[in-house]
N, C-alpha and C positions, 0 to 999 in steps of 0.2 A: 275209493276202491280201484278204480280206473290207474290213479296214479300208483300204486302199489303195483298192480300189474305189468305197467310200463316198468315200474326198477328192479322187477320179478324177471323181465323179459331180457336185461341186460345182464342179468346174471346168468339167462341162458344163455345169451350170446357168446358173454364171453366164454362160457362151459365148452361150447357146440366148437369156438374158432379154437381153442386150445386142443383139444381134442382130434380137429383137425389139421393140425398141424400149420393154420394159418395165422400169422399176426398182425396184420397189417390193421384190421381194426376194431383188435382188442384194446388197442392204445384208445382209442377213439368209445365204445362199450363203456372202458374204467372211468374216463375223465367225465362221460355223460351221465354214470351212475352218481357220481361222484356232485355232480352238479344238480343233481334230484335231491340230495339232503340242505342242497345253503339255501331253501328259502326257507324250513324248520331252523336251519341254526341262526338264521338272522332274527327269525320272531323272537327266539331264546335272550340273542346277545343284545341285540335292541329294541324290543317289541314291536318291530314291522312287519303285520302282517299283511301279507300279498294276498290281493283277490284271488279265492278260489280260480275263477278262469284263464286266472290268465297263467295261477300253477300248472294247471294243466296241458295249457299249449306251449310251456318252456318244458315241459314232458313231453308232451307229442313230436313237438320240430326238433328234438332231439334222439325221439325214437324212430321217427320217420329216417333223418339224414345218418344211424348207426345201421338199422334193418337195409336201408339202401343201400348201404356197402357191404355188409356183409351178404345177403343175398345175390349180390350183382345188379340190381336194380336200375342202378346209376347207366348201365351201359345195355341193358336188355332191357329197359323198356325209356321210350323217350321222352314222357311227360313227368316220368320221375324228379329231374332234379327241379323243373319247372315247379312241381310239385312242395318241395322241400325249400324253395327260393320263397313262394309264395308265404308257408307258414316261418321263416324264420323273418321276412319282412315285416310279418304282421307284429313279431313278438318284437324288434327292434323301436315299431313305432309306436305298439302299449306301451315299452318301459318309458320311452321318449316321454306319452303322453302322462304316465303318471310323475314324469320327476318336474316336467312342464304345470304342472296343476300346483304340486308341492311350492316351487318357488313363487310358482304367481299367490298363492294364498299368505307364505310367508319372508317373500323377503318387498319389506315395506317401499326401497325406492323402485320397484318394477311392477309393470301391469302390462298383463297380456290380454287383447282383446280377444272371441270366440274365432273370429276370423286371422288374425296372429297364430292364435293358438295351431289350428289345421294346417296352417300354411308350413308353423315350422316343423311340425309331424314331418308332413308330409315333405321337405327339405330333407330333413335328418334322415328319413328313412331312405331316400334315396342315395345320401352321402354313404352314406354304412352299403348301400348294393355296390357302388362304385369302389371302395374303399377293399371289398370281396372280389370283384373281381379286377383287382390291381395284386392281388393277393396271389388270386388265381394262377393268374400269367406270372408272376414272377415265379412261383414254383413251377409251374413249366416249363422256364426256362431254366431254373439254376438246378433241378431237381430230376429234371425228365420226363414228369409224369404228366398227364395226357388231365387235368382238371378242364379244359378248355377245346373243345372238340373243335371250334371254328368259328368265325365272329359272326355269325348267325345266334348262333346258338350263346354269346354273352349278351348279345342286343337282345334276346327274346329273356333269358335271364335276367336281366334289367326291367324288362316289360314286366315281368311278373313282380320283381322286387318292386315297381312303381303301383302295383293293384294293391300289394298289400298295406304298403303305405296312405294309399289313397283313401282303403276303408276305414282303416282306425282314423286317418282326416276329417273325413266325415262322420262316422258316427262318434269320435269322442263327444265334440260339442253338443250334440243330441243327448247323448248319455249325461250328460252333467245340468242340461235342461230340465230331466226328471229326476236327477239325482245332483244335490245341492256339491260343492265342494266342501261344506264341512262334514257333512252325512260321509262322503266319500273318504276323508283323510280321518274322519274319527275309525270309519271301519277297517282303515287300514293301522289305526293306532299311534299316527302321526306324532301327535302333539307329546303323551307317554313318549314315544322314543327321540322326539330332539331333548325333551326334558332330562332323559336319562343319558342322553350324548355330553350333552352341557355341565351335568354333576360329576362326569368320567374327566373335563378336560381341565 
């Protein structure tokens, strides 16, 4: 229900910026609407289905960082983008953590330790903050636009993209303590879709 609303809410968005004669991010509304249907079309095409939570926060950190531009967020209030850094860190280092679990269980010449496992989480989610804000500054410079207030403000942006990485660090391994990997890759339907990947190729 929560998730419906979130794609209910981008359909006002985009209503409210057309309406007012703004477009700047409508662009940004359509392509995040748009990215609320691929985890249903992926169950469809290949039976993977995504844990409910973590649907939800690839819904959230994308209605968080549309609503903050369209409101003005980003620049009238200051822990906003903080804010938005945090949860898209966090969803960087879930996908990380589950495509990590995926390979360790099936590709036969690799083994990830638990301690492995957090470490390269938490790597990867920092490459992808770095990788944002390389991003950043280049469209400030070749573009004009003003993503990067002052290098205060990308070091603390990092600081926050390094919490969120750090939590899914930690508690994946926790998580798969009490919840087995095969519990976990059956309820996400794993084994069904490389099967079905394999008779497609």
């Amino acid at each position: 229900m929560l998730s419906r609303l979130i794609q209910l809410s981008f359909v006002v968005i985009i209503a409210v910026e057309l309406a007012l004669g703004r477009f700047e991010w409508i662009a940004s509304a359509v392509i995040s609407l748009f990215i609320t249907f691929v985890p249903n079309l992926i169950k469809r095409r290949i039976s993977i289905a995504l844990p409910p939570e973590l649907t939800f926060v690839i819904f959230l950190a994308l209605f968080l960082h549309t609503m903050g531009g369209s409101l003005g967020l980003y620049t009238s209030t200051s822990w906003w983008d903080h804010l938005t850094h945090s949860f898209s860190a966090f969803l960087v280092a879930s996908l990380g953590f589950i495509g990590v679990v995926i390979i360790d269980k099936y590709a036969d010449s690799i083994y990830l330790p638990p301690r492995f496992l957090s470490f390269f989480i938490f790597m990867l989610t920092i490459a992808f903050g770095v990788i944002w804000e390389i991003s950043e500054f280049a469209s400030d410079q070749l573009r004009g636009s003003t993503m990067q207030y002052s290098l205060d403000d990308t070091m603390v942006d990092l600081m926050f993209d390094i919490g969120g990485g750090l939590a899914v660090a930690v508690m994946g391994p926790f998580y798969l303590l009490g919840t087995s990997k095969e519990r976990f890759l059956q309820e996400m339907n794993i084994d069904e879709a490389i099967s079905e990947i394999r008779s497609k190729i």
